[in-house]
Biotite code that builds the C-alpha atoms (Angstrom):
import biotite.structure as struc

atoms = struc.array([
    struc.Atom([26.407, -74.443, 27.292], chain_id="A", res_id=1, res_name="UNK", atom_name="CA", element="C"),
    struc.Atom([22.475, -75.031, 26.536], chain_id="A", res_id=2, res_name="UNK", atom_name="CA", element="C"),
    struc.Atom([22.519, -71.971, 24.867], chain_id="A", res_id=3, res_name="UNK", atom_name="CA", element="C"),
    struc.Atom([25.428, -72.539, 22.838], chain_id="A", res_id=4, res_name="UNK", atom_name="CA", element="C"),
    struc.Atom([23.903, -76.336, 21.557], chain_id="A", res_id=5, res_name="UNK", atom_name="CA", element="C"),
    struc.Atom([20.832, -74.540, 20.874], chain_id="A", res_id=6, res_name="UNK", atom_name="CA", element="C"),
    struc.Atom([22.688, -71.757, 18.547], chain_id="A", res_id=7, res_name="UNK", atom_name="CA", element="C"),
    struc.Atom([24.453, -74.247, 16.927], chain_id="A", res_id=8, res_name="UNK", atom_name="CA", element="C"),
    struc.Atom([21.694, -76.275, 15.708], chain_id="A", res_id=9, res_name="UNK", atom_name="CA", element="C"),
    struc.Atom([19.984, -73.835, 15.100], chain_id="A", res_id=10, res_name="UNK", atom_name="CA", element="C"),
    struc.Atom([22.719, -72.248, 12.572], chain_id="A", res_id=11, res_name="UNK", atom_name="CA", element="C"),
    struc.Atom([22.979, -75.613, 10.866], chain_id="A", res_id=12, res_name="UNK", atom_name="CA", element="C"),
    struc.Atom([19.425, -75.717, 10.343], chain_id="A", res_id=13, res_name="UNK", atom_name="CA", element="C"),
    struc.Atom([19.102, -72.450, 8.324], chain_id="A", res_id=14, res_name="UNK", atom_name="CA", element="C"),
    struc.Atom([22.312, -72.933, 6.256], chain_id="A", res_id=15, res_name="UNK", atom_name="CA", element="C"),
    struc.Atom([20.885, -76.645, 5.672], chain_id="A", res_id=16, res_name="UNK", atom_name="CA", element="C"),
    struc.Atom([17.948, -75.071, 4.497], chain_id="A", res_id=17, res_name="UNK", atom_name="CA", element="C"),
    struc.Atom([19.195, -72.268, 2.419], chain_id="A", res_id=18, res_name="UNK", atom_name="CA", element="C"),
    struc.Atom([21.420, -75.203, 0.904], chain_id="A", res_id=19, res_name="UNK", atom_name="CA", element="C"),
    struc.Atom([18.100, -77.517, -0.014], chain_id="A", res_id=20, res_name="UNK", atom_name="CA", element="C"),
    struc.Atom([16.058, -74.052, -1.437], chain_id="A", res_id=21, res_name="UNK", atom_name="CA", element="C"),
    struc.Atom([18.774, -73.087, -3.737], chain_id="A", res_id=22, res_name="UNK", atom_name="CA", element="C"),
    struc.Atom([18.463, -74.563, -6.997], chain_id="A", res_id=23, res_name="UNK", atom_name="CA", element="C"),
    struc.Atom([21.287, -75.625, -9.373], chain_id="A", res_id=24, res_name="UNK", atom_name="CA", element="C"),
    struc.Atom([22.015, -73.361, -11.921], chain_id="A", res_id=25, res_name="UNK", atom_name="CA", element="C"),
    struc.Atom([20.874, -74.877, -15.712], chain_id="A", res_id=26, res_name="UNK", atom_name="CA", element="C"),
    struc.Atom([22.099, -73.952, -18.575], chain_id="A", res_id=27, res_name="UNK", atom_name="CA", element="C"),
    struc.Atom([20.127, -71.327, -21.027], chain_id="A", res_id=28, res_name="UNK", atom_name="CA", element="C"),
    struc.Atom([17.669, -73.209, -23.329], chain_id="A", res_id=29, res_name="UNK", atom_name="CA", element="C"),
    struc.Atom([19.484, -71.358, -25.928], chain_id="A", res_id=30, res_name="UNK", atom_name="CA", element="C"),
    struc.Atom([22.504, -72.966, -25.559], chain_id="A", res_id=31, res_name="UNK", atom_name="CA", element="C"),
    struc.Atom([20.690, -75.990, -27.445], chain_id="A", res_id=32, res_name="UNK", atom_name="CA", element="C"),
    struc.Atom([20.632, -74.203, -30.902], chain_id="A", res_id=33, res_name="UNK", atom_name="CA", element="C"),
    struc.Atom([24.585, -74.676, -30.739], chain_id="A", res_id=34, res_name="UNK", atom_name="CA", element="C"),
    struc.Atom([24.513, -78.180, -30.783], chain_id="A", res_id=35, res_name="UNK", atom_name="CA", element="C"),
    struc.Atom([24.745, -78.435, -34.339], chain_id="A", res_id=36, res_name="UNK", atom_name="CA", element="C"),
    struc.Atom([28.225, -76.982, -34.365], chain_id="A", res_id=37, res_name="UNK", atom_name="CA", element="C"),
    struc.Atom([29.635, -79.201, -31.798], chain_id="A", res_id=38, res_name="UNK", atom_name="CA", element="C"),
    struc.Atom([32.213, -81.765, -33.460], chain_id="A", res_id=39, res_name="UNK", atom_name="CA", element="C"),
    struc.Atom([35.029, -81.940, -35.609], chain_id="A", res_id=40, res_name="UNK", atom_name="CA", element="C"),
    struc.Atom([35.362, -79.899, -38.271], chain_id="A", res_id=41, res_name="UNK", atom_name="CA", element="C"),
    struc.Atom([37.518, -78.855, -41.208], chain_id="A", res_id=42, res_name="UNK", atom_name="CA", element="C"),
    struc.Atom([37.557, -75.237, -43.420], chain_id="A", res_id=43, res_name="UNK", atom_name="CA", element="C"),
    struc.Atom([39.009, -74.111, -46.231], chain_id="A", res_id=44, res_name="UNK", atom_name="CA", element="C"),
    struc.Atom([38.840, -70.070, -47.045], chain_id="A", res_id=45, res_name="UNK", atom_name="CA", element="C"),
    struc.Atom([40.529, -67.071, -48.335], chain_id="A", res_id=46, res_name="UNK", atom_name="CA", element="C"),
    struc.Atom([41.554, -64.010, -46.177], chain_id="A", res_id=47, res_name="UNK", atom_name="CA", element="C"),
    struc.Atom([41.029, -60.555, -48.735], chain_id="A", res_id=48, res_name="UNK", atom_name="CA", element="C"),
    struc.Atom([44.215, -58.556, -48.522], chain_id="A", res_id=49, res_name="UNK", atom_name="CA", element="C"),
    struc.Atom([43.518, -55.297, -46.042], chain_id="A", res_id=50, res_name="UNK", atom_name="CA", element="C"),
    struc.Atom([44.286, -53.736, -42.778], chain_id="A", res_id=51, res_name="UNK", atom_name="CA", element="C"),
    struc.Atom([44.310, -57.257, -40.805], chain_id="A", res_id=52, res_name="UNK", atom_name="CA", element="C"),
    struc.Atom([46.849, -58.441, -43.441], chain_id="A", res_id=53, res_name="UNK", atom_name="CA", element="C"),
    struc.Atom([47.782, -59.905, -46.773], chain_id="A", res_id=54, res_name="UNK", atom_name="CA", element="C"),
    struc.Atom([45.157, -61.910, -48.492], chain_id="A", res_id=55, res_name="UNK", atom_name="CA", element="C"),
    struc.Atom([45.421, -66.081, -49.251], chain_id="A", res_id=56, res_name="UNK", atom_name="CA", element="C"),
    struc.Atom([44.135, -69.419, -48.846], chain_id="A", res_id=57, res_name="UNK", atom_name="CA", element="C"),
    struc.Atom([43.891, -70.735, -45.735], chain_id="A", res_id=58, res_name="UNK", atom_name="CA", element="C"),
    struc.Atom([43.115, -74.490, -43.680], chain_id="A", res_id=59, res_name="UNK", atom_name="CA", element="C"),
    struc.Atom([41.946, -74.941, -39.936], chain_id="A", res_id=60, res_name="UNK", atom_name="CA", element="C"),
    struc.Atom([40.825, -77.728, -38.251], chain_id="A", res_id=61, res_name="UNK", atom_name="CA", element="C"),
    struc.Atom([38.271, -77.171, -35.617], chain_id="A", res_id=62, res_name="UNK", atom_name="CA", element="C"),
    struc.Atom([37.080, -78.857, -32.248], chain_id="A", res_id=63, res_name="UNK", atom_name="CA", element="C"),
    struc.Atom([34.235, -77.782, -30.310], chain_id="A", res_id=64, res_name="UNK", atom_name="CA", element="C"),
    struc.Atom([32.405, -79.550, -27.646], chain_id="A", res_id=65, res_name="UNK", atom_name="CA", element="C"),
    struc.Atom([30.237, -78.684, -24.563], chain_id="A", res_id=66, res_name="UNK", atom_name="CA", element="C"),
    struc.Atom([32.458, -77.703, -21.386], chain_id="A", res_id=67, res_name="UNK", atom_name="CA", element="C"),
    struc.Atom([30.841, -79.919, -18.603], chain_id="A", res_id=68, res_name="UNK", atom_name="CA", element="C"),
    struc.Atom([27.802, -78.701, -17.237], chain_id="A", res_id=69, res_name="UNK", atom_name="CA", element="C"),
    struc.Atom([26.553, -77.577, -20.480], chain_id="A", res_id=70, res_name="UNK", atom_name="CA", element="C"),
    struc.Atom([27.190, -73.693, -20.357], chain_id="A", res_id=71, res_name="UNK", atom_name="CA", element="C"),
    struc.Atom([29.641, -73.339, -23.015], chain_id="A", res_id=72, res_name="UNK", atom_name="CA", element="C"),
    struc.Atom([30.944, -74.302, -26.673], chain_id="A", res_id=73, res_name="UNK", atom_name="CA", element="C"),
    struc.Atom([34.723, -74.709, -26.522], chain_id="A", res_id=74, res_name="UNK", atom_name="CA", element="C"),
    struc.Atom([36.271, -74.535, -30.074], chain_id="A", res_id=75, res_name="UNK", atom_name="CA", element="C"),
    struc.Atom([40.011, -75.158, -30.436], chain_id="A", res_id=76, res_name="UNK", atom_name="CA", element="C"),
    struc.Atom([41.774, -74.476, -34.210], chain_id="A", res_id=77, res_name="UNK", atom_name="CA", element="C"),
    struc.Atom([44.876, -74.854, -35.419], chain_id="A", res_id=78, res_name="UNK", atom_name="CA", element="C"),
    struc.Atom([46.025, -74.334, -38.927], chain_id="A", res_id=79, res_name="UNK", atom_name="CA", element="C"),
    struc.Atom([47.798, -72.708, -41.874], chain_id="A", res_id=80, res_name="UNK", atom_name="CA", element="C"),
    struc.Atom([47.105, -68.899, -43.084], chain_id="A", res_id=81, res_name="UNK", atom_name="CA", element="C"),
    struc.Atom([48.878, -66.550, -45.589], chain_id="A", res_id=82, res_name="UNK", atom_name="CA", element="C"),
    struc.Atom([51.073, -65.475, -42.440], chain_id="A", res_id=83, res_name="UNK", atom_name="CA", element="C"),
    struc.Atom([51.672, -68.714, -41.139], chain_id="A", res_id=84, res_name="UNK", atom_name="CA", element="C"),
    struc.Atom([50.724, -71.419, -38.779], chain_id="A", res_id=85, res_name="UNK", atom_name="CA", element="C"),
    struc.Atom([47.556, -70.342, -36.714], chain_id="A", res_id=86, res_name="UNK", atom_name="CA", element="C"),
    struc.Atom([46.098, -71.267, -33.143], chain_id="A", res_id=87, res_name="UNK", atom_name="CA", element="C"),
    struc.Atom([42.797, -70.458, -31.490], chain_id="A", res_id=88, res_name="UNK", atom_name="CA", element="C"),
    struc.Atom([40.461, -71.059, -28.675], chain_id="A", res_id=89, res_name="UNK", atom_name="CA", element="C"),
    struc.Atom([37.201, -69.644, -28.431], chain_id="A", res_id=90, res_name="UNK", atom_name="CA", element="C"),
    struc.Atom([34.446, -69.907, -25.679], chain_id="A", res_id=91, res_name="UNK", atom_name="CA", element="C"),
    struc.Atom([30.232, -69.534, -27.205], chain_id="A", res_id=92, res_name="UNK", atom_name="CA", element="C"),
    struc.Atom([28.077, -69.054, -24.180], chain_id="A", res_id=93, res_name="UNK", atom_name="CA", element="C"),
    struc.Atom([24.829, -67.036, -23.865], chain_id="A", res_id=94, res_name="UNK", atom_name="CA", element="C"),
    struc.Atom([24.031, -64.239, -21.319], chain_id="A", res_id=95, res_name="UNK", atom_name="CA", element="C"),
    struc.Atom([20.419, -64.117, -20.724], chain_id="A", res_id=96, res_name="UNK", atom_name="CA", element="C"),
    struc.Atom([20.541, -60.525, -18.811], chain_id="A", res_id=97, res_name="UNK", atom_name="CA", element="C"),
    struc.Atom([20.789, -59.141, -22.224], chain_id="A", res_id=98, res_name="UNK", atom_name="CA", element="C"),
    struc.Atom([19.504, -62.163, -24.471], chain_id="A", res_id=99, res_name="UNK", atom_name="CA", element="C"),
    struc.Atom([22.466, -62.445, -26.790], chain_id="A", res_id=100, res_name="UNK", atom_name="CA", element="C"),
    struc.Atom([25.263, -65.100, -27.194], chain_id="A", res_id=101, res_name="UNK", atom_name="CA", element="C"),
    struc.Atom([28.169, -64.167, -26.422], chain_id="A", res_id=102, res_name="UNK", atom_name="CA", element="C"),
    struc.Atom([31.981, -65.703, -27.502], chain_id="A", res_id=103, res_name="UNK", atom_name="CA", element="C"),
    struc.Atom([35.745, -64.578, -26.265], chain_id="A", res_id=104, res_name="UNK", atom_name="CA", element="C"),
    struc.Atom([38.626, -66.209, -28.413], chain_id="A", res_id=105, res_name="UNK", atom_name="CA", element="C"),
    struc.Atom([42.652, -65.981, -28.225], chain_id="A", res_id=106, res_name="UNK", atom_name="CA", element="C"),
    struc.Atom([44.431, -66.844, -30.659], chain_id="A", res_id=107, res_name="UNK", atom_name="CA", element="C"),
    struc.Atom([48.456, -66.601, -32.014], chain_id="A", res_id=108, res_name="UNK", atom_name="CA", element="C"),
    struc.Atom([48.099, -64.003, -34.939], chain_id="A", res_id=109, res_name="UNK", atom_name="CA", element="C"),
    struc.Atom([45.879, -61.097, -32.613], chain_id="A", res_id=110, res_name="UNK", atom_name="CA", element="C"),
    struc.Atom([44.865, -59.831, -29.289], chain_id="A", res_id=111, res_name="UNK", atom_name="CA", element="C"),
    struc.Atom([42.179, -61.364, -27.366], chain_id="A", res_id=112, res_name="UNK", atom_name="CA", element="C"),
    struc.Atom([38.219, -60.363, -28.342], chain_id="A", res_id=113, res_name="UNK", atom_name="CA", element="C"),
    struc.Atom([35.185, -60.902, -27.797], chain_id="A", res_id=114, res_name="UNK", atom_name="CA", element="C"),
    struc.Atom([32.207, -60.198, -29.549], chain_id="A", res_id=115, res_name="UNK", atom_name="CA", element="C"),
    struc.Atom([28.257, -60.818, -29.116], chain_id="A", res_id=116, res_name="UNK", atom_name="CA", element="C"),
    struc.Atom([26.102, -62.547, -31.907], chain_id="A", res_id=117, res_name="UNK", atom_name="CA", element="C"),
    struc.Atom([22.415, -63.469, -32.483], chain_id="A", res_id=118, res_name="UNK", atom_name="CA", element="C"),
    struc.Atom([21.334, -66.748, -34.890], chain_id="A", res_id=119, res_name="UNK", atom_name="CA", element="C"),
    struc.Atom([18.029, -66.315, -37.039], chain_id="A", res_id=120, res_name="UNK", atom_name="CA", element="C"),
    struc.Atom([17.037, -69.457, -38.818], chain_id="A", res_id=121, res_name="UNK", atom_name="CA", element="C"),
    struc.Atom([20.333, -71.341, -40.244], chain_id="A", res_id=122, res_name="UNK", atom_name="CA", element="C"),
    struc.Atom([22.180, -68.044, -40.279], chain_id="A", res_id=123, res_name="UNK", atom_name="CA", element="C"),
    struc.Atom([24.411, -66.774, -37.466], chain_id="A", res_id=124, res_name="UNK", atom_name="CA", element="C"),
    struc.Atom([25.459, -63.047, -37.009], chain_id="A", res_id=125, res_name="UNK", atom_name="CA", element="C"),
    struc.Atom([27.966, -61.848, -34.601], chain_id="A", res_id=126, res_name="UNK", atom_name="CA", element="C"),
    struc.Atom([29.562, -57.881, -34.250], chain_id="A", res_id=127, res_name="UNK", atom_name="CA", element="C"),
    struc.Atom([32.193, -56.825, -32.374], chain_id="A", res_id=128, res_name="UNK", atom_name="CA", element="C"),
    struc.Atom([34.435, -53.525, -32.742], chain_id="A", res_id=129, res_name="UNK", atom_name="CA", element="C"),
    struc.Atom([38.142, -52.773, -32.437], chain_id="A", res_id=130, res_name="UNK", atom_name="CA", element="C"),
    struc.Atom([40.563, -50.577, -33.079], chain_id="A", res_id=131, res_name="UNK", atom_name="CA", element="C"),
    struc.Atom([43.424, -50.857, -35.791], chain_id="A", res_id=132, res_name="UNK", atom_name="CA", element="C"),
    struc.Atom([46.146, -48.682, -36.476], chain_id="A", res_id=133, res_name="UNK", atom_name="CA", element="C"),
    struc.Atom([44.274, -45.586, -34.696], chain_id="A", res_id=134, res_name="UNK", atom_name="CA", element="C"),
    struc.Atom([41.210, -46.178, -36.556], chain_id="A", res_id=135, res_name="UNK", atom_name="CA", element="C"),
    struc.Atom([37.653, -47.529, -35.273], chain_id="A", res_id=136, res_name="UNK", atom_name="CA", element="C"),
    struc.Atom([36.473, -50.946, -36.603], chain_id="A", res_id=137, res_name="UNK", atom_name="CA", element="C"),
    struc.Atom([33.661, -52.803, -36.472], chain_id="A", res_id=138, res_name="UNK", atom_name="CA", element="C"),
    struc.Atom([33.093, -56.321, -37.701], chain_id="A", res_id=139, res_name="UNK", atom_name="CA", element="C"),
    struc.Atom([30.794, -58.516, -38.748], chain_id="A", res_id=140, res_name="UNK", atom_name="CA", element="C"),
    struc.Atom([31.005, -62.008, -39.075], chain_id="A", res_id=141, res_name="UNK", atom_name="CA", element="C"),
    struc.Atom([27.916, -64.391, -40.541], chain_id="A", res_id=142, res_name="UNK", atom_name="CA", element="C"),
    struc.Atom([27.826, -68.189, -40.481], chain_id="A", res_id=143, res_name="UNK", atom_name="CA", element="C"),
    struc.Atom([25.341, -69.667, -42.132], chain_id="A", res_id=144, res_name="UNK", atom_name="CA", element="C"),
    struc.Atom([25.131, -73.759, -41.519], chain_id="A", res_id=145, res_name="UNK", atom_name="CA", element="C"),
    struc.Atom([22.264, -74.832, -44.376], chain_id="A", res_id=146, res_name="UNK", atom_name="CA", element="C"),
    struc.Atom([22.838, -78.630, -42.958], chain_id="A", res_id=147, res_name="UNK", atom_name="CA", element="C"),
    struc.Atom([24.642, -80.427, -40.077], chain_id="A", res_id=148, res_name="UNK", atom_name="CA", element="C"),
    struc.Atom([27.362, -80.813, -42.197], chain_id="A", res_id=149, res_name="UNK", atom_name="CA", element="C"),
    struc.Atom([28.253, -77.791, -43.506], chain_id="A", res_id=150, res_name="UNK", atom_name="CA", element="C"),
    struc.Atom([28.320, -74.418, -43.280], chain_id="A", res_id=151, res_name="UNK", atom_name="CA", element="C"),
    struc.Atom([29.618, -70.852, -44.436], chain_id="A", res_id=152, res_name="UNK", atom_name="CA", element="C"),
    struc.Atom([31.277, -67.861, -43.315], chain_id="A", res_id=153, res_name="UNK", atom_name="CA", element="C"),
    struc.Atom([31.550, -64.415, -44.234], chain_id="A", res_id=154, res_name="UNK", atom_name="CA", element="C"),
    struc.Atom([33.793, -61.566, -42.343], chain_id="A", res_id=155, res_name="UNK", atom_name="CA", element="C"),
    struc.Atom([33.575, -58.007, -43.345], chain_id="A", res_id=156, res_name="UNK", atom_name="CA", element="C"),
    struc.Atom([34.711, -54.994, -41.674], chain_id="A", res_id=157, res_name="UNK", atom_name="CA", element="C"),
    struc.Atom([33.706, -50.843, -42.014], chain_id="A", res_id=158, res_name="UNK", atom_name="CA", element="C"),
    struc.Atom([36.458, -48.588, -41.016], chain_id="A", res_id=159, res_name="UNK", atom_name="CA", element="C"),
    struc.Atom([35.417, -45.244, -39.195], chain_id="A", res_id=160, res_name="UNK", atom_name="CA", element="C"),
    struc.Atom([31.553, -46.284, -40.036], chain_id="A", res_id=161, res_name="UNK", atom_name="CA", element="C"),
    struc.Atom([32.190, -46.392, -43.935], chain_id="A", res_id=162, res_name="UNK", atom_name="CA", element="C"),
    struc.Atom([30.912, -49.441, -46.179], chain_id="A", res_id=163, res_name="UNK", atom_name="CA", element="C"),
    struc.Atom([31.197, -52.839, -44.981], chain_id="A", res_id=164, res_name="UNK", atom_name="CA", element="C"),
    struc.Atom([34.038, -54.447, -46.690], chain_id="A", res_id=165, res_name="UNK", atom_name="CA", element="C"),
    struc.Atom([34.873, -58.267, -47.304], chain_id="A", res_id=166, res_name="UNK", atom_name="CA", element="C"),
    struc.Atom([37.575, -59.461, -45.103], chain_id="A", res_id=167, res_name="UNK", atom_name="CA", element="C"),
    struc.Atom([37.568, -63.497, -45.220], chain_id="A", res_id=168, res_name="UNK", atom_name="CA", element="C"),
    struc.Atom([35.040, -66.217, -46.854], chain_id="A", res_id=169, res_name="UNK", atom_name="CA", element="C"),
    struc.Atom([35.274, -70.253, -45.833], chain_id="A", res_id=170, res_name="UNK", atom_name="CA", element="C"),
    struc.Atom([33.309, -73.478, -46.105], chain_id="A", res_id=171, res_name="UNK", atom_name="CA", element="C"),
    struc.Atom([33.579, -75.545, -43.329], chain_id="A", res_id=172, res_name="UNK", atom_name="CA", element="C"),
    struc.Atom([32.979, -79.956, -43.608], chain_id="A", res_id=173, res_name="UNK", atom_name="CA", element="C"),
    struc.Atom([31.662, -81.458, -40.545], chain_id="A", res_id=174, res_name="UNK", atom_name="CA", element="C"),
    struc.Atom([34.212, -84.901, -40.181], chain_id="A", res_id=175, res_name="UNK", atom_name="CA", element="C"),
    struc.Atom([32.602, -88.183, -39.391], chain_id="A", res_id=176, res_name="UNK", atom_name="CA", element="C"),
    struc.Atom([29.542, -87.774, -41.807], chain_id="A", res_id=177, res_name="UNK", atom_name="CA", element="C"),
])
């Protein structure tokens, strides 16, 4: 019985100890230089006509804000395309084993992506690849936000490694400003 008191104790000891010594997990200081696109905001854009569909203005309204504990941008859209009404959700994180942020979106008109991104200055560069229709794509998508208000976007794509091709253009209008 001695022995078993003494075991016992002693077990809570060491997992009340390894509880005390292990720290709680902060978010990347990285994470930070997202801040600015946290809010509400609206855009306004044409899709180019191509292999991910028929060109046309376009609207969204956007709403990101930090999922608690501070490790993620969550962006929710919904709006109207050439094809329709259209619905996303996307999730901006960063993965410091390889030093690059990282996002995964669904969304009602496509399968769900993800794709991995880098920001330099006020401009914003993210790549991912795919393939459509039996051919090998890779995109590239640059936002560039010159104030807190406002920024740009740019999507191209290169089919089977040719010339990178214009896909989509938008200005986006931070609300409440």
């Amino acid at each position: 019985m001695k022995y078993l008191m003494i075991l016992t104790v002693g077990v809570c000891l060491i997992v009340s100890t390894a509880t005390v010594a292990q720290e709680t997990p902060k978010p990347a200081p990285e994470l930070k230089k997202l801040d600015p696109q946290a809010g509400n905001w609206t855009w306004e854009g044409e899709m180019k006509p191509g292999p991910m569909g028929p060109g046309g203005r376009f609207t969204s309204k956007d709403t990101c804000e930090w999922f608690e504990g501070g490790f993620a941008l969550i962006c929710r859209s919904e709006g109207q395309g050439p094809t329709g009404p259209t619905k996303s959700m996307g999730i901006i994180s960063f993965d410091s084993s390889e030093n690059v942020y990282t996002y995964y979106g669904v969304e009602n008109m496509s399968p769900p992506g993800g794709a991995k991104g880098a920001v330099e200055g006020d401009t914003w560069t993210w790549h991912w690849e795919a393939n459509v229709d039996g051919k090998a794509m890779k995109f590239r998508f640059t936002l560039k936000m010159p104030s807190p208000t406002s920024q740009t976007t740019k999507a191209e794509y290169s089919v089977d490694g040719g010339p990178w091709t214009a896909m989509m253009e938008a200005k986006g209008t931070k609300e409440g400003h």
